[in-house]
N, C-alpha and C positions, 0 to 999 in steps of 0.2 A: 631529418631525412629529406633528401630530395623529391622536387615536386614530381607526379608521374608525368610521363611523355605523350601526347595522345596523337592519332596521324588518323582520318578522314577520308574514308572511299566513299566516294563519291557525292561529291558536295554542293550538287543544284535543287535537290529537291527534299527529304526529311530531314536531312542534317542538320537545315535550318533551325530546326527544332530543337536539337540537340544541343546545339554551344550553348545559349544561357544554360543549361545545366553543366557543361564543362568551364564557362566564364564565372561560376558563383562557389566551382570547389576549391579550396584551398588546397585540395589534394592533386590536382591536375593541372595540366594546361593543354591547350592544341599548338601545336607546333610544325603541323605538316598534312597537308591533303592531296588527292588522288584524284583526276578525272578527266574523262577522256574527251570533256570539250575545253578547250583550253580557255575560250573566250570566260565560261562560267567560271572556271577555276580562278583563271586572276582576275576577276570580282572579287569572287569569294577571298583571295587571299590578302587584296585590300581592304576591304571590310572588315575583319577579325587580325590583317597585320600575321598571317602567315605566308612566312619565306618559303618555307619546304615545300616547291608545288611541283609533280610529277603527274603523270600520264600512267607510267604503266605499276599497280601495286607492288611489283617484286621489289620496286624502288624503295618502299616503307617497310614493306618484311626485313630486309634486308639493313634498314638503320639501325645501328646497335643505343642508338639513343632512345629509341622508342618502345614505350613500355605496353602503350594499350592500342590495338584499334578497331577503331567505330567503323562497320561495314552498313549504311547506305546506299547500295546497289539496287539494282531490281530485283526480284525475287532469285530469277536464276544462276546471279552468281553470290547467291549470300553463301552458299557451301563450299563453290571451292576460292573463294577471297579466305572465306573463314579459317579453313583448312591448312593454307595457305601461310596466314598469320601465325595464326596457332603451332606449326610446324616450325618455322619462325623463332618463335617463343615467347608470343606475346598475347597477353590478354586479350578478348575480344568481348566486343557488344553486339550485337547483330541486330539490326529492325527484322519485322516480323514480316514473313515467315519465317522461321529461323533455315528452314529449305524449302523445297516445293514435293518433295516424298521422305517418308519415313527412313528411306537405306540411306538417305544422304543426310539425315540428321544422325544416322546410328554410323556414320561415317566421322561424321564433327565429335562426335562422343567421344569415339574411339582415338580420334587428335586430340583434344584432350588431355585422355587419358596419356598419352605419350608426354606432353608437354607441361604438364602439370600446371597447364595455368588457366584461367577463370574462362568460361563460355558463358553468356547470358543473352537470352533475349530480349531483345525490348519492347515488351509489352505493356505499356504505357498507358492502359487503364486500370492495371494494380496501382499507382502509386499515387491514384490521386486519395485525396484524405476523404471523401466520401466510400471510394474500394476499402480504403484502410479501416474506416470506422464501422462498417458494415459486418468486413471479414473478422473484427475483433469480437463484435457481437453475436455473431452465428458461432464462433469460439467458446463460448460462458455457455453453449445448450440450449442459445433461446428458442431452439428452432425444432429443438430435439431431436429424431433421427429425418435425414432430407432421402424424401423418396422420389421426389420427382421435380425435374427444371423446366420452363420454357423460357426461351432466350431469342431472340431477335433483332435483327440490326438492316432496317429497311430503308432503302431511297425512293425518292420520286422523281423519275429521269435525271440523275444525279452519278454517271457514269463518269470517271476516271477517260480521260481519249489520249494515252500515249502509249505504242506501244510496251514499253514494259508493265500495263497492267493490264491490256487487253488483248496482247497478242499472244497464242498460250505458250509460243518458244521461249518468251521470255518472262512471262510471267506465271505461268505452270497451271492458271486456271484464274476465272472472273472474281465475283465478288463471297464467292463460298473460302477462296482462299484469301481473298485480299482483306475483308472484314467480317466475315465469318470467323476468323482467327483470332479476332480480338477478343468477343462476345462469350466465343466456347473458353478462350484460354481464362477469363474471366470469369467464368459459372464453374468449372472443373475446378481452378484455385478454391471459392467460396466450399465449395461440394465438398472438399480435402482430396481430392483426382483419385474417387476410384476407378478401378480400371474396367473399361470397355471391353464388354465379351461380343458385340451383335452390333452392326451398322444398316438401314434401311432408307436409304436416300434417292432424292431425284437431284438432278443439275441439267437446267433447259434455259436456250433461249430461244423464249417466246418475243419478247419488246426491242433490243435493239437493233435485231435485222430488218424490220419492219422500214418502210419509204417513210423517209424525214425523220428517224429515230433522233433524241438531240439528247445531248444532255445542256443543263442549264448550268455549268462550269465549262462549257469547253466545245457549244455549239454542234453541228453534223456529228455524228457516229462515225469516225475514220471505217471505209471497206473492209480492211487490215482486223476488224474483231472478229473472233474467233473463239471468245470465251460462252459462256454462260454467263444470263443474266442474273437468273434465279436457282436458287440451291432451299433446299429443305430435308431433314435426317430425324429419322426416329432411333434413339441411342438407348441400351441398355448395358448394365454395368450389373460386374460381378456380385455386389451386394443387391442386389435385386431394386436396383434405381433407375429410372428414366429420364429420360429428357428428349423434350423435341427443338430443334433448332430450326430458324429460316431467316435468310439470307438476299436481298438482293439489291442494286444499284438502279433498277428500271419500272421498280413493283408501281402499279394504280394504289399507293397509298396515302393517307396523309401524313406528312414529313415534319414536321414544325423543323426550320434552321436546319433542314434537308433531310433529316435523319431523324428517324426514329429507332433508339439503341435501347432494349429494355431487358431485365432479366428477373425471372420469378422463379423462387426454391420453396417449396413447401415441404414440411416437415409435421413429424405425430403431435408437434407440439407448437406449431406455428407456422405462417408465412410470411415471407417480406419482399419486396421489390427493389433495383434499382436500374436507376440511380437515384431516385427517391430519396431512402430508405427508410421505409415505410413497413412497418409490423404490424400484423394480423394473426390474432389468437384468439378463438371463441372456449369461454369456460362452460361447457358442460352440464354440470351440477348447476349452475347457476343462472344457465341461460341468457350469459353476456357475451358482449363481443368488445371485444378489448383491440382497440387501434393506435399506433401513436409513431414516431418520427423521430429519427438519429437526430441533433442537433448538427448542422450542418455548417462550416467552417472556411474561411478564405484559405487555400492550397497556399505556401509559400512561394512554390515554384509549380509554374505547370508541367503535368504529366510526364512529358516525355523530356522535360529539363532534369527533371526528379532523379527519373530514371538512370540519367547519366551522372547526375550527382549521388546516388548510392551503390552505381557500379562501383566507382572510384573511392569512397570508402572502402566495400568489400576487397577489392585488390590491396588497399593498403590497411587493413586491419588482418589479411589472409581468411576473413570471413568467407561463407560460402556463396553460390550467386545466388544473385539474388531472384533472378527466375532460372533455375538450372535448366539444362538443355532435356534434359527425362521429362520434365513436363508438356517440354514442347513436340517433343515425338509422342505423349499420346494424343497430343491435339490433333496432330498432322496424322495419325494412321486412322484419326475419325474420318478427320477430310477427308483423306485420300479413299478411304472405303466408301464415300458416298459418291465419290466419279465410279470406282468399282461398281458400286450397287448398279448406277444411271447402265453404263455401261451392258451390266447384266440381267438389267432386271427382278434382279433379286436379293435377299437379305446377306451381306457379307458378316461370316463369323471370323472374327477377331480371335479364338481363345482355337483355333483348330491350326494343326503344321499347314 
C-alpha cells in the first residue's frame, strides 16, 4: 500500500515537534505545508525537503494526493482548518485545544461524522511511556474505585508572549486553556472521563498586568494580553468524584525546569501520583503503609513525535483515534464552564438544558 500523504498548517512553531514522529513512520510522509509567513515556510521546506509550500489551506484540502493533515495553527483556527480538512476528506491531527468552545468541537464531530475519516487530538502527554505505564496500572484496580484528583500545571513568570496565546481573539483564553488542557485531558484519561455534572471555577489576572511583568522566555509582557494568568475549578462528576484543578503561567511558585505539572487520583484502595509514578496504599488490619514506584523507562520517541506516529498507524490499520474528539469536548466544556463560572460568579451545571 501506498505511503500516507501528510500536508502541515502551519509550520513555525509546534510542528516542530511533530515531524520526528512523521520522519520515523514507515506509514507516512510530509509532503506539503501551509503558512502564512512565507519567509518560515521556506525554511521549513528546506529543512525537511518539502516542495508543496502554499499560503492559503484550501490549497492542501484541495490535493487529492494528500491523505492526512496536521493542523498547527493557533487555537483559533484549529476548528475551522479542521473542518475544512475533514470536509475535504482527509484525516486530521489537531494540536490542543482541539477548539477554543465546546459548539465548535461538537462542530468537528459532526464533520467527522460526514467524512468518515479520523479526527484526533494531540495530546501528547498520553503517549509518553510513563502516562502509558501508569494508565496500565490504575487499569488491573490498583487504585480501586478513584474518587478524587488534584491536578496542577504551574509556571513561574513563565508566559507564552505571542499573540496567538495571549491574545484572547486568538487564542480563546490564557494558561486555563493553553495548559490546563493538557493536565485535565490527562487526569480524565487515567479517571476513565466520567462525565462532569457541576463546574466551580475562577480565571484572573492578578501578575501579568502588573509594571515590568516578564516572562523569562520571551522578556516584557506585550500590552496586547488580554488573557488570564491564573485559572482554578472545583469539578464534580456524575459518579460522585472530584477534582480540583489549577493552572497558571505567572503563579509566585516554585517551578524546577519552569514548570511544575503534577497529578494525584486517590482511590478506596490506593493513591499515586504523576509523573512520578509513585503508589500509596495503607493496609489497615495491619497498620502498614505500603509505597513503591512504576519502573520507569527511555520513551522511544518523544511525546508528541509519538503521537503523530500512532495517528498514522490508526489511519492505516482503520483503527479508532487514538484520542477521539468526545474526549476532548468534555475537557473543553470543563474549561469553558470555568470562564462561565468567573464570569458569573457562580457554580455552572453541566447536566441542566
Amino acid at each position: 500500500m501506498s505511503t500516507l500523504k501528510v500536508g502541515v498548517i502551519g509550520v513555525g512553531g509546534i510542528a516542530r515537534t511533530h515531524m520526528p514522529g512523521w520522519a520515523a513512520s514507515e506509514e507516512a510522509e510530509v509532503v506539503g505545508g501551509c503558512d502564512v509567513n512565507q519567509d518560515v515556510l521556506g525554511q521549513w521546506g528546506d529543512e525537511h525537503g518539502v516542495k508543496r509550500l502554499v499560503t492559503d489551506p484550501a490549497d492542501l484540502f484541495s490535493d487529492p494526493d494528500l491523505d492526512i493533515i496536521d493542523v498547527c495553527t493557533p487555537h483559533a483556527l484549529h476548528a475551522p482548518f479542521s473542518i475544512g480538512a475533514l470536509d475535504a476528506g482527509k484525516h486530521v491531527i489537531c494540536e490542543k485545544p482541539l477548539a477554543v468552545k465546546p459548539d465548535e468541537i461538537r462542530q468537528m464531530i459532526a464533520a467527522r461524522d460526514r467524512s468518515g475519516k479520523l479526527l484526533m487530538t494531540a495530546q501528547h502527554f498520553r503517549f509518553s511511556g510513563t502516562s502509558k505505564a501508569l494508565k496500565a496500572e490504575i487499569e488491573t484496580g490498583a487504585l480501586g474505585n478513584v474518587y478524587h484528583a488534584r491536578n496542577w500545571m504551574l509556571r513561574r513568570a513563565a508566559a507564552p508572549n505571542t499573540p496567538g496565546f495571549v491574545v484572547k481573539a486568538q487564542a480563546g483564553g490564557g494558561p486555563c486553556i493553553d495548559i490546563g488542557v493538557h493536565i485535565l485531558d490527562l487526569t480524565l484519561w487515567m479517571m476513565g472521563h466520567p462525565t462532569p455534572v457541576a463546574v466551580s471555577g475562577v480565571a484572573r489576572n492578578e501578575i501579568a498586568r502588573q509594571d515590568g511583568s516578564f516572562s523569562i522566555w520571551a522578556g516584557p509582557l506585550t500590552d496586547q494580553y488580554d488573557v488570564e494568568d491564573f485559572a482554578c475549578a472545583f469539578v464534580r462528576f456524575d459518579n460522585g468524584a472530584t477534582l480540583i484543578l489549577e493552572v497558571s503561567w505567572m503563579l509566585h511558585h516554585p517551578a524546577p525546569h519552569t514548570e511544575d505539572m503534577q497529578m494525584w487520583l486517590y482511590g478506596t484502595d490506593g493513591g499515586c501520583q504523576w509523573p512520578d509514578c509513585r503508589f500509596y496504599r495503607t493496609s489497615f488490619p495491619t497498620r502498614q503503609f505500603h509505597d513503591s514506584r512504576l519502573m520507569r523507562t527511555k520513551d522511544a520517541l518523544e511525546p508528541h513525535a509519538q503521537e503523530c506516529f500512532e495517528f498514522a498507524d490508526a489511519v492505516r490499520d482503520g483503527a479508532p483515534s487514538p484520542v477521539p474528539p468526545e474526549q476532548s469536548l468534555q475537557v473543553m466544556t470543563i474549561l469553558d464552564a470555568i470562564y462561565r463560572s468567573q464570569e458569573s460568579g457562580r457554580e455552572i451545571r453541566l447536566d441542566e438544558a
